[in-house]
LUMKOL-800662 format. One record per residue: residue number from 1; chain; x, y, z of N, C-alpha, C in turn. Coordinates in steps of 0.2 Angstrom, whole numbers, plus 5000, padded with zeros to 4 digits. Layout:
    k  c   n_x   n_y   n_z  ca_x  ca_y  ca_z   c_x   c_y   c_z
  NUM  A     X     Y     Z     X     Y     Z     X     Y     Z
...
//
This chain:
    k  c   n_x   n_y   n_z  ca_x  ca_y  ca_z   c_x   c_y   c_z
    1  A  4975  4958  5005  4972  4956  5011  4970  4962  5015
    2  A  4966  4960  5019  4964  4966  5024  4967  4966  5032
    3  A  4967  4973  5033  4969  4973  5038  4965  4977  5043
    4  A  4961  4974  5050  4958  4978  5053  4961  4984  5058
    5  A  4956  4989  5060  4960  4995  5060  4954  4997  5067
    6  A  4958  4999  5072  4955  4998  5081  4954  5006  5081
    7  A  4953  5007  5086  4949  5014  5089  4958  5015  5090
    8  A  4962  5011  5093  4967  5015  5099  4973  5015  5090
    9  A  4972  5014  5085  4975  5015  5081  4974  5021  5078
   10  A  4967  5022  5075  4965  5028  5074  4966  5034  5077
   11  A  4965  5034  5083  4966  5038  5089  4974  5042  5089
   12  A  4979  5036  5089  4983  5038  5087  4989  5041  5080
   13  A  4984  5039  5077  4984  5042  5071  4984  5049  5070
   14  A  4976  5050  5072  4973  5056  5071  4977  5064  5077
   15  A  4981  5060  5083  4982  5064  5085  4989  5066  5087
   16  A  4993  5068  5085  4999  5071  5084  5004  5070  5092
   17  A  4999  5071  5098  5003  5071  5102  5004  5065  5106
   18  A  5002  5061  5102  5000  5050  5106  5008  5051  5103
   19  A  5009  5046  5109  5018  5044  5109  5020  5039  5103
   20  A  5014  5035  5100  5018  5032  5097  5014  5033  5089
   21  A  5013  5040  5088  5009  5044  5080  5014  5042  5077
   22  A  5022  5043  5077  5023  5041  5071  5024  5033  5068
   23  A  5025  5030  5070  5026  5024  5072  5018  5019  5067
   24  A  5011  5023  5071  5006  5022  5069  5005  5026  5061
   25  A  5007  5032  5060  5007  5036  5055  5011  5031  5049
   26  A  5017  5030  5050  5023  5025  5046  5017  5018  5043
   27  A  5015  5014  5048  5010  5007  5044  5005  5010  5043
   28  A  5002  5015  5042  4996  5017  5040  4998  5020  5033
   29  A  5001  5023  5031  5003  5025  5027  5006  5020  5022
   30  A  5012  5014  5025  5012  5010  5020  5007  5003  5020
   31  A  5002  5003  5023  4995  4999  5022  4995  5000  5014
   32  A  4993  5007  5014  4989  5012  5010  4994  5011  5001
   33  A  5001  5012  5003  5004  5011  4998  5003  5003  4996
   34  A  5002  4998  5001  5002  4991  4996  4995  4991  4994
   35  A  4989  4996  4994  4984  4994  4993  4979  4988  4996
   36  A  4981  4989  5003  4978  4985  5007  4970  4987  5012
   37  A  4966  4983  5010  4959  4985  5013  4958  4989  5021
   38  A  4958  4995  5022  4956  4993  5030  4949  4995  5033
   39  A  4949  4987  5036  4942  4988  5036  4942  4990  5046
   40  A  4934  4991  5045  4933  4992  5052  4927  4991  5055
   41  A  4923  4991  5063  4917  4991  5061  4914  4998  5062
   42  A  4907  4998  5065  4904  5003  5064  4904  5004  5073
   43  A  4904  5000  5077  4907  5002  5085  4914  5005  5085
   44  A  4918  5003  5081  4925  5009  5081  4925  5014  5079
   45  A  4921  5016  5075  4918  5024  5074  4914  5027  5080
   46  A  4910  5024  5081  4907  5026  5087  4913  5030  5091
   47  A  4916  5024  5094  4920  5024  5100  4927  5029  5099
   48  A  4929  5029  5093  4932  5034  5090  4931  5043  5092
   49  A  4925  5043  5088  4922  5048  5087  4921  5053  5093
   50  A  4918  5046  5097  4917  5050  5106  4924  5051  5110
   51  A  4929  5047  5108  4933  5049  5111  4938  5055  5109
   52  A  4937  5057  5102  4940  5061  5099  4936  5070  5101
   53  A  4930  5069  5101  4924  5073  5103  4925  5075  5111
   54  A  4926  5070  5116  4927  5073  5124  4934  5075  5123
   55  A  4939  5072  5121  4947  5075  5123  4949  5080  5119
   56  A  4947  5082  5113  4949  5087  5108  4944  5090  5107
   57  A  4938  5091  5106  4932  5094  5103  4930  5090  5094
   58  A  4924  5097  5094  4923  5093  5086  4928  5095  5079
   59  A  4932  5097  5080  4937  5099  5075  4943  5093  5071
   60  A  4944  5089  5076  4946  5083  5077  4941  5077  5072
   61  A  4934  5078  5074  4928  5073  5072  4930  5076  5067
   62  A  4927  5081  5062  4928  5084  5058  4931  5081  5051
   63  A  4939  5080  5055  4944  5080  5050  4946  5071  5050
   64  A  4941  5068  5055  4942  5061  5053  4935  5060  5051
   65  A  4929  5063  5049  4925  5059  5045  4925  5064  5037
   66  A  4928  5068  5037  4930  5069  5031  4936  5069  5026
   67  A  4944  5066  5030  4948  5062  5027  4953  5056  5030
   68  A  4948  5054  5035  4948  5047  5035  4945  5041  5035
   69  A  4939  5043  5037  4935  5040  5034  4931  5036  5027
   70  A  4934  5041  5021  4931  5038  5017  4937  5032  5014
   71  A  4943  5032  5018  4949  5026  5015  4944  5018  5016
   72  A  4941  5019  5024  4938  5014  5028  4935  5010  5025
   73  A  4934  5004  5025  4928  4999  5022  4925  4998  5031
   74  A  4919  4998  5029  4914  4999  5037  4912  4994  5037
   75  A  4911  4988  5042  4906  4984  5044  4901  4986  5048
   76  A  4896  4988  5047  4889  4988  5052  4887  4984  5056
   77  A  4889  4984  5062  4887  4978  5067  4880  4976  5066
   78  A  4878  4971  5066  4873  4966  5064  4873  4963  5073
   79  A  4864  4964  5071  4862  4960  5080  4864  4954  5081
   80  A  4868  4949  5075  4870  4944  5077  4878  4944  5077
   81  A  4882  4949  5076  4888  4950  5079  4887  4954  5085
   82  A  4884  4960  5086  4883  4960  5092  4884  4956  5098
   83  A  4876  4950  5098  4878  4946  5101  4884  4941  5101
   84  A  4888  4939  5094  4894  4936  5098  4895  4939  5102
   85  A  4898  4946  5101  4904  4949  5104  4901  4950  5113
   86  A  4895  4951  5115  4892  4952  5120  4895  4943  5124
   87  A  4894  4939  5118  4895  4932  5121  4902  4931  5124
   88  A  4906  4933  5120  4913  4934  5121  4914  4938  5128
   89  A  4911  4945  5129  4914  4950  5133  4910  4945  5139
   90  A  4905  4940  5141  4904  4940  5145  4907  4932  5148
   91  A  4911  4929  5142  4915  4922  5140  4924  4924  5144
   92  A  4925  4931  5141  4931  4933  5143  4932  4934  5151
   93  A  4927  4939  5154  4925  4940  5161  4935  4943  5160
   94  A  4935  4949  5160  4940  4953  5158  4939  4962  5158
   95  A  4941  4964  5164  4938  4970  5165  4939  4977  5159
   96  A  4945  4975  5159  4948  4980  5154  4947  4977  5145
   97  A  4942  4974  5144  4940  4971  5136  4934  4973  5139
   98  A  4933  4979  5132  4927  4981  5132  4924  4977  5127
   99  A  4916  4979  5125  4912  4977  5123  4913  4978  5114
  100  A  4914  4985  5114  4918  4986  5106  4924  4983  5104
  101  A  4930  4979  5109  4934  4976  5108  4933  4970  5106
  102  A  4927  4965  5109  4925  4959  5108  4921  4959  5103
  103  A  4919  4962  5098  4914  4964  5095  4920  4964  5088
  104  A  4924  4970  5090  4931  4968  5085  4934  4962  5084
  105  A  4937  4958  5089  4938  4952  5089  4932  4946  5086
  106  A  4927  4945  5087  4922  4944  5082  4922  4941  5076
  107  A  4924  4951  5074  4923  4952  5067  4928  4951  5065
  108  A  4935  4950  5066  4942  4948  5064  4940  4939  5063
  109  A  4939  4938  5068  4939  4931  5068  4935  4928  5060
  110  A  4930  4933  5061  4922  4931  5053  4926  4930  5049
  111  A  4931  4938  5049  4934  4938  5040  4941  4933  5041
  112  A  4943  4931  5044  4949  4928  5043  4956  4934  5043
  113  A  4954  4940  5048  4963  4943  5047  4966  4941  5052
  114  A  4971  4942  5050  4979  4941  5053  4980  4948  5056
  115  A  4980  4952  5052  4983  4959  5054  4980  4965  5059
  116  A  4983  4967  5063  4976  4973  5065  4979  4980  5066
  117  A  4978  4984  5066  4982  4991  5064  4979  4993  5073
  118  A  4983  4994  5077  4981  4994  5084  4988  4994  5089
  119  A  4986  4997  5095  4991  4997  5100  4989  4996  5106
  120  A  4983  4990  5107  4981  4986  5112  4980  4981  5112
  121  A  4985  4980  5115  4988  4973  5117  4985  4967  5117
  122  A  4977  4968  5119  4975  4960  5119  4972  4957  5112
  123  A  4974  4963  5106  4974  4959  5100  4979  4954  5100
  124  A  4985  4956  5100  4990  4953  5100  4990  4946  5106
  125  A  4988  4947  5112  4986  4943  5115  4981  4937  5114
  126  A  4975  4938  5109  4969  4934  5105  4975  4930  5098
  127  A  4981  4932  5096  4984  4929  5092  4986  4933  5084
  128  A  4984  4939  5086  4984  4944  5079  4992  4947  5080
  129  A  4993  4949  5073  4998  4953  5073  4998  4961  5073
  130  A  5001  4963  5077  4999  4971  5077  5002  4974  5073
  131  A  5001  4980  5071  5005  4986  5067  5003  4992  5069
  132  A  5011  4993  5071  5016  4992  5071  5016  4988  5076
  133  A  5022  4984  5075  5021  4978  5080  5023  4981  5088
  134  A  5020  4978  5093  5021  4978  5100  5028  4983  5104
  135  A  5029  4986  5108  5035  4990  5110  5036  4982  5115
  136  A  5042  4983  5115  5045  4980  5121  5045  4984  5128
//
C-alpha cells in the first residue's frame, strides 16, 4: 500500500539539523525496506523545492531532485484536484492549512491511504496516521 509523503516530511528528511531527522530518516528508510509506494503530488515538490532553495540554497535542490526524487511516484495536480483542494481551503477557513496541504488531503482521500510520512499535525487531525507517529 501506499504511503503519502508531505513537504514537512521531506524537509526533514533532507535536512540534518530538523529536530526530529532521525526519527523521519528511521520510517523512511523502513517504508523503503517493506517496499512501500510513496507517492506525492506535484505541489509538494513545488513547496519543497522552494523551501529547500530560500533556507539552504541550490545544493540542497540538487541532492533531493537527484536522490530523492526518483523513489517518488508523482501525482500531477489536475485542474480538477486543484479545485477540490481550493474547495476545501476555503470549506476549512483555517489560517494555517495552506492550499498545498488541502490539495494533499484531496489527493489522500482519492487514493484511499491511511498513511502519511509527515510531521504536521492536521494530517493526523483529518484522521491519517502519521509516520513517525505524533511526539507527545
Amino acid at each position: 500500500m501506499s504511503v503519502f509523503v508531505d513537504t514537512s516530511g521531506l524537509y526533514a528528511l533532507l535536512v540534518h539539523t530538523e529536530a526530529r531527522h532521525g526519527e523521519i530518516f528511521q520510517a523512511f528508510r523502513k517504508l523503503l525496506q517493506e517496499g512501500r509506494t510513496l507517492s506525492t503530488t506535484s505541489y509538494v515538490l513545488v513547496e519543497t523545492i522552494a523551501l529547500l532553495q530560500h533556507r539552504l540554497g541550490l545544493a540542497p535542490v540538487r541532492d533531493f531532485t537527484e536522490h530523492l526524487l526518483p523513489v517518488l511516484s508523482v501525482e500531477w495536480v489536475s485542474e480538477t484536484l486543484h479545485r477540490k483542494g481550493t474547495e476545501r481551503l476555503l470549506r476549512e477557513d483555517r489560517r494555517r492549512l495552506s492550499l498545498v496541504d488541502c490539495v494533499s488531503l484531496e489527493f489522500i482521500r482519492s487514493q484511499g491511504l491511511r498513511d502519511v510520512l509527515a510531521l504536521d499535525a492536521h494530517f493526523a487531525q483529518a484522521g491519517y496516521r502519521l509516520l513517525p507517529p505524533a511526539q507527545k
